[in-house]
N, C-alpha and C positions, 0 to 999 in steps of 0.2 A: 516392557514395563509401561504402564499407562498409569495414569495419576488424574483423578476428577476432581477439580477443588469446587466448594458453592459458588467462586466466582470467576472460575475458568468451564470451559467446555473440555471434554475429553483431549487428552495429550497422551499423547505415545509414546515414549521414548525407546529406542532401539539402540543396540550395543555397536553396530556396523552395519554397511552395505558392502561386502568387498563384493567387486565385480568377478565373472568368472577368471577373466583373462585380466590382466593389469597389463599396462600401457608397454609395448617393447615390438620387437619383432620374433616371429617363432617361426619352426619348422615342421609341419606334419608329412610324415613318411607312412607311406602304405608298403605292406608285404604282402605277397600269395606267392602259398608253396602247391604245386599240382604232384597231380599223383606222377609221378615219372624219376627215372633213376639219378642223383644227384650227379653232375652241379647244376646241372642245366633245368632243374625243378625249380627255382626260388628265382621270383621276379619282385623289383620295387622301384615305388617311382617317390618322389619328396616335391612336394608345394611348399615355398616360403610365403609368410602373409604378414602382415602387422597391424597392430592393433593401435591407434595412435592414442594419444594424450598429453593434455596440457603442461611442459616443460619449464618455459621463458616465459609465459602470461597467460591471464586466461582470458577467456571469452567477455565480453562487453557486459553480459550478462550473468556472467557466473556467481556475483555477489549481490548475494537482496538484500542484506543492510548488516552495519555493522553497531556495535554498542562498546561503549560510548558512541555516539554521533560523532561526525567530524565537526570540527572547532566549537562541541560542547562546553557548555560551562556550569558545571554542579557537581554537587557531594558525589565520589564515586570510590571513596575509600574501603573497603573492603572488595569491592565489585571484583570481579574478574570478566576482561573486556571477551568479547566474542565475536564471531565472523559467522553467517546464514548464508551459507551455496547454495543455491540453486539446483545441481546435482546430487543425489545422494549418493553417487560411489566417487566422488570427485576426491575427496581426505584418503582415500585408498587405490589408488588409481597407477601409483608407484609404490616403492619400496625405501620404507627408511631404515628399520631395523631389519634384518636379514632374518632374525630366530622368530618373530613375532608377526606375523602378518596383520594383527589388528592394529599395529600401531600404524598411525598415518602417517604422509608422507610431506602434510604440512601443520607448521606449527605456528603460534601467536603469540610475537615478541614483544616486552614493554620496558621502553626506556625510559627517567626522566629527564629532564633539561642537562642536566651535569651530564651523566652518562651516554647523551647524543654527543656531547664534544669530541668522543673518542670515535665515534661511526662516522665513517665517509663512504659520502655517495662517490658512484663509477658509471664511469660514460657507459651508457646504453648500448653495448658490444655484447654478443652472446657468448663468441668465443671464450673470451676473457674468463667465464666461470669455470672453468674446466682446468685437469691440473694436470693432462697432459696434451701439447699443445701442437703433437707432430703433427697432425693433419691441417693445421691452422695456420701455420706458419707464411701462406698465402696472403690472407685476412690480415696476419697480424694481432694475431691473438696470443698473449702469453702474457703470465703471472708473474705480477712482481716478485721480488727479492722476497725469503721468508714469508711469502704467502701463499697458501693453500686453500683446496675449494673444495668440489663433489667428487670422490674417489670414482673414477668407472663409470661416468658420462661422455667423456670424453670422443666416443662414437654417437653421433646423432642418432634420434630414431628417424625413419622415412616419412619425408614431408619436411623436416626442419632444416635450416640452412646456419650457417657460420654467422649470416647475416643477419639474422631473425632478431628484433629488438627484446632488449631485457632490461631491466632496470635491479640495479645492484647496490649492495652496499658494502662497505669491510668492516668488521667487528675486530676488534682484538679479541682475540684467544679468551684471554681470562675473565671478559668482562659475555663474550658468548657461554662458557661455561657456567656465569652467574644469571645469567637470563633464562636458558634454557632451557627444556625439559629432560630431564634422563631418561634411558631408554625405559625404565620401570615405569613411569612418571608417562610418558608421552601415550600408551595408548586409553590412558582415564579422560582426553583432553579433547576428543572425535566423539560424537555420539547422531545417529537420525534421530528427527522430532517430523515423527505423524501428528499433523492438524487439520482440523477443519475449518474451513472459511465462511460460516455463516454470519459473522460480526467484521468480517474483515471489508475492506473496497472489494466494486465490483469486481468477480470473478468468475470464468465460465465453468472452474472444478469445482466439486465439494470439497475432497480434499487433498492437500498439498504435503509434500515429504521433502524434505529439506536436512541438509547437511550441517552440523554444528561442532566450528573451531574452539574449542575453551583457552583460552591466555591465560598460563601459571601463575600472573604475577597480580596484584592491586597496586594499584596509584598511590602515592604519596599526596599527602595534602596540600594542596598550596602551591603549588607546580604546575609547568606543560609537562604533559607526556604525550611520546610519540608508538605510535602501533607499528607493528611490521607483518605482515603476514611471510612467511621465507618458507622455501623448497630444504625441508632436510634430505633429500634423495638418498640415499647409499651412505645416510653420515651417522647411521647405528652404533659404527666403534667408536667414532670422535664425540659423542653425545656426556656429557659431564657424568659426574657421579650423583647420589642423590642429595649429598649434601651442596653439589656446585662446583665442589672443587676439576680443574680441567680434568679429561682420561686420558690415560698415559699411551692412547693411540696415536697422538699427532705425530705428524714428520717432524725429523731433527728439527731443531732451531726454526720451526714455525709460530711466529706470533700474531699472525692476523689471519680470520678467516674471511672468504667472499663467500657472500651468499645471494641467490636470487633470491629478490622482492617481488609478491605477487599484486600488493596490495598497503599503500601507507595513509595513515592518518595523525592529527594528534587533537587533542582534547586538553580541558583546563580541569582541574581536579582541587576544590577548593573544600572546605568544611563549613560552608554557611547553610547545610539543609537544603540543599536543594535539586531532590529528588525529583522523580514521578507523579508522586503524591505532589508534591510543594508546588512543581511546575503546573499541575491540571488546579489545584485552586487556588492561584493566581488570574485565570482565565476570568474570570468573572468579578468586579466590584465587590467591598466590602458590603455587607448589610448596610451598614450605617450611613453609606456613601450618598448624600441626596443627589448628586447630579450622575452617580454610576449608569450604566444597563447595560443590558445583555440581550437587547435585543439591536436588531439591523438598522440603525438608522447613526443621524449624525448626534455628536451630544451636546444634548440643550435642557433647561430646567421645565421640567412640566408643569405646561401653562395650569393654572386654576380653572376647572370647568366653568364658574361661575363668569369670571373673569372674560374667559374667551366669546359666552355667550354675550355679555356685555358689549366686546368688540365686533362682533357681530352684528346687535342691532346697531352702533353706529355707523358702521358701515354698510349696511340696509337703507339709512339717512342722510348718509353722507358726512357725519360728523365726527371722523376717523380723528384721535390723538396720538401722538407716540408710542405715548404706552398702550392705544389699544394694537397697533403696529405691531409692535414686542410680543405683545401676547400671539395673534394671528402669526406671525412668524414663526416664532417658538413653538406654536399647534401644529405648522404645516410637516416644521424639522422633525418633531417627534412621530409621526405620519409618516415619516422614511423619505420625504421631498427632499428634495436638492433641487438649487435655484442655480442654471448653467446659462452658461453664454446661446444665445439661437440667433442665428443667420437666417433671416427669413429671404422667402423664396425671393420675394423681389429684390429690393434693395435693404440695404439696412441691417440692424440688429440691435436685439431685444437681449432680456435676461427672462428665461422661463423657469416653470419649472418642472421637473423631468424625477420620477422613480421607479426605481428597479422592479423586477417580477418577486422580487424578496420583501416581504412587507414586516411593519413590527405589529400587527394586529390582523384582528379575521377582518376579512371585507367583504361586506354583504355584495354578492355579484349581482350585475346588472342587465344578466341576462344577453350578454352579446350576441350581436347578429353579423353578418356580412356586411364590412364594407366596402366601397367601387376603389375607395384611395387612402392614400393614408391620411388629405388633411380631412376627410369627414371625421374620423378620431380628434382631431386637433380640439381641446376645450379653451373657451376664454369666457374669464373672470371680470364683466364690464367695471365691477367696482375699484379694485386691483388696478386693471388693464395688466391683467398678468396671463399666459398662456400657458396649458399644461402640456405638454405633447407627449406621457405619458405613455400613451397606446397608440399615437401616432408612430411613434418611434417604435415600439413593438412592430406595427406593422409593417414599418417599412426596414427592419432589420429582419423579420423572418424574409420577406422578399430577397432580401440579400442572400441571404444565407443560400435561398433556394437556387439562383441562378449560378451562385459556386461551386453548387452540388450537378456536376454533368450526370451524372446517372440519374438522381430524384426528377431532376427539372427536366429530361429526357423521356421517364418512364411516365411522369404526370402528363405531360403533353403527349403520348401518345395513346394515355390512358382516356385522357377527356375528348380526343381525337376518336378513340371507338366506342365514348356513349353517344359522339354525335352523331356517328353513322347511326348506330342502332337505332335512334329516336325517327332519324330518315327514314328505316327501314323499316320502322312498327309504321309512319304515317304511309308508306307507299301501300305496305301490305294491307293498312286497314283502307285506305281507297280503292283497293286490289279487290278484295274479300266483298265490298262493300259494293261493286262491279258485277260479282260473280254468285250474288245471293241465291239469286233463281238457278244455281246449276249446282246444285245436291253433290254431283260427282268431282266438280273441279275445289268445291270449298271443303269437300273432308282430303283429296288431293294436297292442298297449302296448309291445313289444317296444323298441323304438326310444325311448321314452319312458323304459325303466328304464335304459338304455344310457344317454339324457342327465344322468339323477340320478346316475349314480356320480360325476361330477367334480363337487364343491364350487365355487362360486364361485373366481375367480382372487382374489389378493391386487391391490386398487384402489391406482391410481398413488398417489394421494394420500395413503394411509398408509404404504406401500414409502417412498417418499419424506422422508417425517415422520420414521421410525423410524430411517430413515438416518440422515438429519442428527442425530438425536438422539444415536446412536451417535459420533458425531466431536464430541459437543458444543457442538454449536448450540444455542443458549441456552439452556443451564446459565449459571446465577448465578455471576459470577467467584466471589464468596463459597463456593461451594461447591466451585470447582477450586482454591482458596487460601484456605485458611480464616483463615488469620494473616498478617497483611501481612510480617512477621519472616522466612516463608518465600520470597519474593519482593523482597530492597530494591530503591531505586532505587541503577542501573547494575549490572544483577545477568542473568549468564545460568544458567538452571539447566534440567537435563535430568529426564526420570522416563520411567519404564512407563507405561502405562496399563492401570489393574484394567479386566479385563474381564468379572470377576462385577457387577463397583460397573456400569457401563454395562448390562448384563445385568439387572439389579435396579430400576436406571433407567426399560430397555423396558418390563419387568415393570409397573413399578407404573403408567407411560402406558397398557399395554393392560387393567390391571383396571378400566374406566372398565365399570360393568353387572356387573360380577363382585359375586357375592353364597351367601357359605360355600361347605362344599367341593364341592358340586357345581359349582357356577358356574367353582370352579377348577381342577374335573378335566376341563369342557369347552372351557376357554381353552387345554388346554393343547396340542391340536392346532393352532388358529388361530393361538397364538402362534409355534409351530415356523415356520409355513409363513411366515408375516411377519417374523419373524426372516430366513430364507430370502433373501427376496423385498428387505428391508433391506439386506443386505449387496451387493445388487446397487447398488443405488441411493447408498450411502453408496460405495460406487467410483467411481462416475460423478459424484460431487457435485462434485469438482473438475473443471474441464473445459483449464484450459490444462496436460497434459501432456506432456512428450517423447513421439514415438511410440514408441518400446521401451518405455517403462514405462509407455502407458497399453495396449498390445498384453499387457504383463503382466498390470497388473489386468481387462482382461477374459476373460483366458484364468482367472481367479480366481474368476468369475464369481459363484455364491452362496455359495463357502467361508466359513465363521468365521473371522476374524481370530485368529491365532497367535497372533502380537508387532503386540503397535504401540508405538511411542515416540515421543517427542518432545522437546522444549525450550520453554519460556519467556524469553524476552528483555523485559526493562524498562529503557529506556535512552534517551537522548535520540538514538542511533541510528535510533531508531524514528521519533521524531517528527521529524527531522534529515534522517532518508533513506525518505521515505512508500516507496519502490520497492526498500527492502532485497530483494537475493538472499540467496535461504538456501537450502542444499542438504544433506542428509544421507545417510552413505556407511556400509554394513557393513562397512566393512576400516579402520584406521587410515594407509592412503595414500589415500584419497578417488579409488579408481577404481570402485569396484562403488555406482554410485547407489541410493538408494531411493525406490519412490511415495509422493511425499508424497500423503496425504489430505484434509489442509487443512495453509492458511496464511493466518491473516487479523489482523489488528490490529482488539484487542482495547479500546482506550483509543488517544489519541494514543500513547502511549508503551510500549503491553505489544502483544504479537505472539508468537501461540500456531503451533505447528507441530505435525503430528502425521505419522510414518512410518511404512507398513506394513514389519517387519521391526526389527530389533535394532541402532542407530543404534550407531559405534563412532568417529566421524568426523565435524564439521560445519565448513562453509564459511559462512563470510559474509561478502558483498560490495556495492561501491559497485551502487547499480541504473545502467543503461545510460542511462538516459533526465535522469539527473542527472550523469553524469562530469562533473565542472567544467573548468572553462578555467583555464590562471595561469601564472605567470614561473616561474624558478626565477632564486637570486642575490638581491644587493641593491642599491641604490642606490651604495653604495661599490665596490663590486666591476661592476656591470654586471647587468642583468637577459636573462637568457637563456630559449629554448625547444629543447627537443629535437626534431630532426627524423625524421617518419616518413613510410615508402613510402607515395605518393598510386596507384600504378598496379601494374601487374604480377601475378602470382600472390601473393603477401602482401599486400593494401592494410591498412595501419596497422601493419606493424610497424616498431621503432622502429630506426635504424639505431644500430650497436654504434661503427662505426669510420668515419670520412672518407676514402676513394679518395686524394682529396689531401692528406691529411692534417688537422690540427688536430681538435678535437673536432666529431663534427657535430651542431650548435648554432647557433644562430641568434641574435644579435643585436638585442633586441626596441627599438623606438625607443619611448622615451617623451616627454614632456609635459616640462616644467620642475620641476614635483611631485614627480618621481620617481614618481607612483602613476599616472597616466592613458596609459593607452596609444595612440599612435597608429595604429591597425589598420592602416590602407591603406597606410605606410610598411613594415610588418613585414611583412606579407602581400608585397608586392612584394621585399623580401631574400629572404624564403624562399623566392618561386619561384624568385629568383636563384640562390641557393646551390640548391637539388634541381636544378635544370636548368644546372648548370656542374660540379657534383661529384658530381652519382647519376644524371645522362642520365634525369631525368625527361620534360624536352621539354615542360612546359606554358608554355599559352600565357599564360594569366592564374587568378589563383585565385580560388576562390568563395568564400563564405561556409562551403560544407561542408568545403573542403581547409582551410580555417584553422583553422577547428575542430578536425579533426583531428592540426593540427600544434600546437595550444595546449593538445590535455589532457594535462592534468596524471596521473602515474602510476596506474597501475589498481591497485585493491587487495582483495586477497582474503584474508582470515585464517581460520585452521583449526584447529578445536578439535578435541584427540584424547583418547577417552574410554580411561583406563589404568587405572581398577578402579571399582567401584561408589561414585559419591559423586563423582569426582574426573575433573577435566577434564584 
């Protein structure tokens, strides 16, 4: 099933991956019968093998994010929370229902505050889950009184031990029967989602498939609720009815289940509006806000032009006031300056001032050249007696960075090591050649030889590479892209230039690594052009999941210096809420002319740096594909409903506006007595009802992926429009 909304990129949706083999131990036997008289015709021989998979925990990495966020705080009432694996056969990997193979063999629990009173955590003993406990009895493994677990795990698979950590919890009986999903119910609650990562952080795929847990239940309002991710293994008979009530499989006088936890979280679920939507515009200042912005700097009131010039010719004269102070200050802060403590080289210490490579305005460059140190960067202000070290500090942090780096700082040095030869070599040969004029036979002889001295060594991948990513800011010290956290708050988006002297001054001080006075810098300054060059190729290609039209762009760009580049900063629970945020950036304020992004990568859980070749006037941010949630719409008093959308035809997922037959087209979600738990297999059967009686869809039954896609809930994309410098 695929679904293309105007403000999503293609989505896939898939019904399963079951792998061929699921996780256990098997037996293949080989027979041959030859031609000869029985018995002694029939030979076989048996190989056992196994196939492992994740039982007690999973991999470090097997969950790329889950939804709600952990210790989120906003409207999530209807929502149905969800879990993004990593693996797409991982939800089928074992066996929950016995009759059903589609059904997975994990499921997504949701308690709220009351309902945790009754669940208790268990010491982290693998044994312990298991309900029969004769081989354990070593260990120390055995189930309490009246409580039962995983029927027929009891024998480990190969590779797992007694000892193997797990983390557990006990449900009473009646209150897992109300949570949980019924065996009809559980396989609507698994689906894969094919995406592509053109708007995503950087990534070396196009596109990614990922595994998708749905949780039957929504949040209550105004509550903690807690997630569980749990192992139903082998618990197909013990799985509730559709209405909840327990199944009349359990053992006698059993009233607590243990279950492994894969995975726990909890969130705050309140009803002040505060969605997706609500949280991305927040990020930004009201209109109205005179001292707002939304760009990179610290915040102060923008001085009056007229005003500043004022302050300026006094200070020209010397006859500086307070308030022309205020104003000069207040210019420089908006300028993105920040004024830091400097320990100067001798003794002593000053307050300078110091700004990042992130600017909140274009900066006409100055044309950089090479320099021997970093204090030749060093600027001072006689009027002031203030110092900038701006780009002194550039250069002597790419310095840094370089001699961190034993491979770059290895590979340059041995790199400018054989254009020194070579230079030797072109002077000996040409005093050689220059020897040997009169002898016809010995000069076409070398001939070939001074022909290979004229080209210098190439620039080595290994530095092109280095210098690239250097240039987009790969690791640069956040401290040094945000020097004052005031410039940056939390829930804060803000835009800038990028100085591309400051990065210039950067490469600069990485390649003086052997540089030594001014010879050493008037012969860098070749090597540095051509690496520079050679950079800029390489800082293009550092992203790899591009649209084709704009990565067809940047390499029609191929070693040009970057003009404009800009970007944005985002610090917001967005980030750490939505690991798969889409962000896009547009030169026009309709967001149709895209731009190559350079990078996008998250920076912190919660900060997520972007950087775009060209003059950004426009940004999108949106839900990532691989997280769109599932949920109602309505309430318990009114009736919880879903919107219906095309499962087949040229549109798949768009949403219908209007009913053939009238009424709204909508669907009728059946739930639980709760009001919160949904019963899937009930709804999923209305909705193929209603498509196939009022849209002539003609299915025959739905799967897990058509449900899916009749359960997400609105897509959202919000668009920030850049209307003057500062100001979103």
């Amino acid at each position: 099933m695929t679904m293309a909304e105007s403000d999503l990129d293609t989505l896939t949706l898939i019904q399963y991956d079951i792998p061929p083999l699921k996780a256990g131990e098997y037996t293949v036997t080989a027979t041959q019968t030859v031609n000869q008289p029985s018995p002694n015709n029939r030979f076989s021989a048996s190989r056992k093998f196994a196939v492992p998979g994740n039982r007690f925990q999973l991999n470090g990495d097997d969950i790329v994010s889950v939804f709600p966020a952990p210790l989120a705080n906003g409207e999530f009432t209807g929502d149905m929370p969800l879990v993004v694996l990593r693996r797409e056969t991982l939800p089928w990997q074992r066996t929950s229902v016995a009759t059903d193979k589609t059904a997975p063999w994990l499921a997504l629990l949701l308690f709220d505050e009351t309902e945790m009173l009754d669940v208790k955590p268990v010491a982290p003993i693998a044994p312990d889950s298991v309900t029969n406990a004769s081989y354990l009895f070593s260990a120390g493994g055995k189930m309490p009184n009246r409580t039962t677990s995983y029927p027929g795990i009891d024998k480990l698979d190969p590779g797992q031990a007694p000892t193997d950590p797990c983390t557990m919890i006990d449900v009473p009986v009646a209150l897992f029967s109300k949570v949980c999903p019924s065996p009809a119910d559980l396989p609507f609650l698994a689906h894969v989602r094919l995406t592509d990562t053109y708007d995503s952080v950087d990534n070396r795929r196009l596109v990614e498939e990922w595994a998708v847990i749905l949780g039957n239940r929504w949040p209550k309002p105004n509550t903690n609720v807690y997630a569980f991710l749990v192992s139903l293994e082998n618990m197909g008979e013990r799985l509730p009815n559709d209405d909840g009530s327990p199944s009349p499989n359990w053992p006698p006088d059993t009233t607590t289940v243990r279950l492994i936890c894969l995975r726990t979280w909890r969130f705050f679920a309140n009803n002040l509006g505060e969605k997706f939507q609500s949280l991305c515009e927040r990020l930004t200042p009201p209109a109205d806000d005179p001292q707002g912005v939304s760009s990179l700097r610290l915040p102060a009131k923008r001085p009056d032009p007229a005003a500043v010039a004022t302050a300026l010719a006094h200070q020209a004269t010397g006859d500086l006031t307070d308030g022309d102070c205020d104003e000069l200050a207040g210019d420089a802060l908006c300028m993105g300056l920040t004024a830091l403590n400097h320990h100067l080289r001798m003794t002593g210490h000053t307050v300078s001032w110091y700004r990042g490579p992130l600017i909140p305005y274009a900066a006409q460059p100055f044309n950089y050249t090479i320099a021997p140190c970093p204090d030749a960067l060093v600027r001072y202000d006689p009027q002031t007696g203030m110092f900038d070290a701006t780009y002194a500090h550039a250069w002597q942090l790419g310095q840094l960075l370089a001699l961190e780096s034993t491979n770059f700082s290895v590979a340059l040095y041995n790199w400018k090591h054989s254009l020194q030869k070579g230079i030797a070599a072109q002077k000996e040969m040409a005093q050689f050649m220059k020897k040997l004029e009169a002898d016809e036979i010995l000069t076409t002889f070398f001939a070939a030889r001074t022909e290979a001295l004229k080209d210098p060594p190439p620039v080595p991948k290994e530095i092109a590479d280095w210098i690239g990513r250097l240039k987009l800011l790969k690791g640069v010290p956040f401290a040094a892209l945000v020097p004052d956290e005031r410039m940056l708050p939390v829930e804060s988006l803000r835009f800038f230039y990028l100085d591309l002297d400051w990065t210039a001054a950067l490469v600069d001080g990485a390649f003086s690594i052997g540089r030594a006075g001014t010879t050493g810098t008037a012969r860098d300054a070749a090597p540095l052009a051509r690496a520079n060059a050679a950079s800029q190729v390489s800082a293009r290609r550092e992203r790899r999941n591009h649209r084709p039209h704009l990565a067809a762009r940047l390499a029609a760009a191929k070693d040009a210096d970057f003009e404009v580049v800009t970007g944005c900063l985002i610090r917001s629970q967005i980030v750490s809420g939505w690991p798969g945020l889409i962000v896009s950036g547009y030169s026009d304020h309709d967001g149709v002319n895209e731009l190559p992004k350079l990078r996008m990568e998250r920076l912190t859980d919660n900060v997520l740096i972007c950087l775009f070749e060209g003059a950004i006037q426009s940004l999108t941010i949106g839900e990532a594909s691989e997280q769109l949630h599932c949920g109602v719409e309505g309430n318990s008093a009114s009736g919880f409903t879903t919107a219906l959308r095309q499962v087949g035809g040229d549109t798949p997922g768009r949403q219908y506006e209007t009913d053939p037959k009238g009424g709204p087209p909508t669907v009728a979600v059946s739930v639980r007595s709760d009001q919160q738990t949904i019963r899937a297999k009930a709804t999923a059967d209305d909705i193929r009802t209603k498509l196939n009686s009022d849209f002539g869809q003609n299915l025959p039954a739905l799967t897990s992926a058509e449900f899916a896609l009749e359960m997400v809930k609105g897509v959202v994309k919000v668009m920030f429009q850049i209307k003057e410098a500062g100001h979103a």
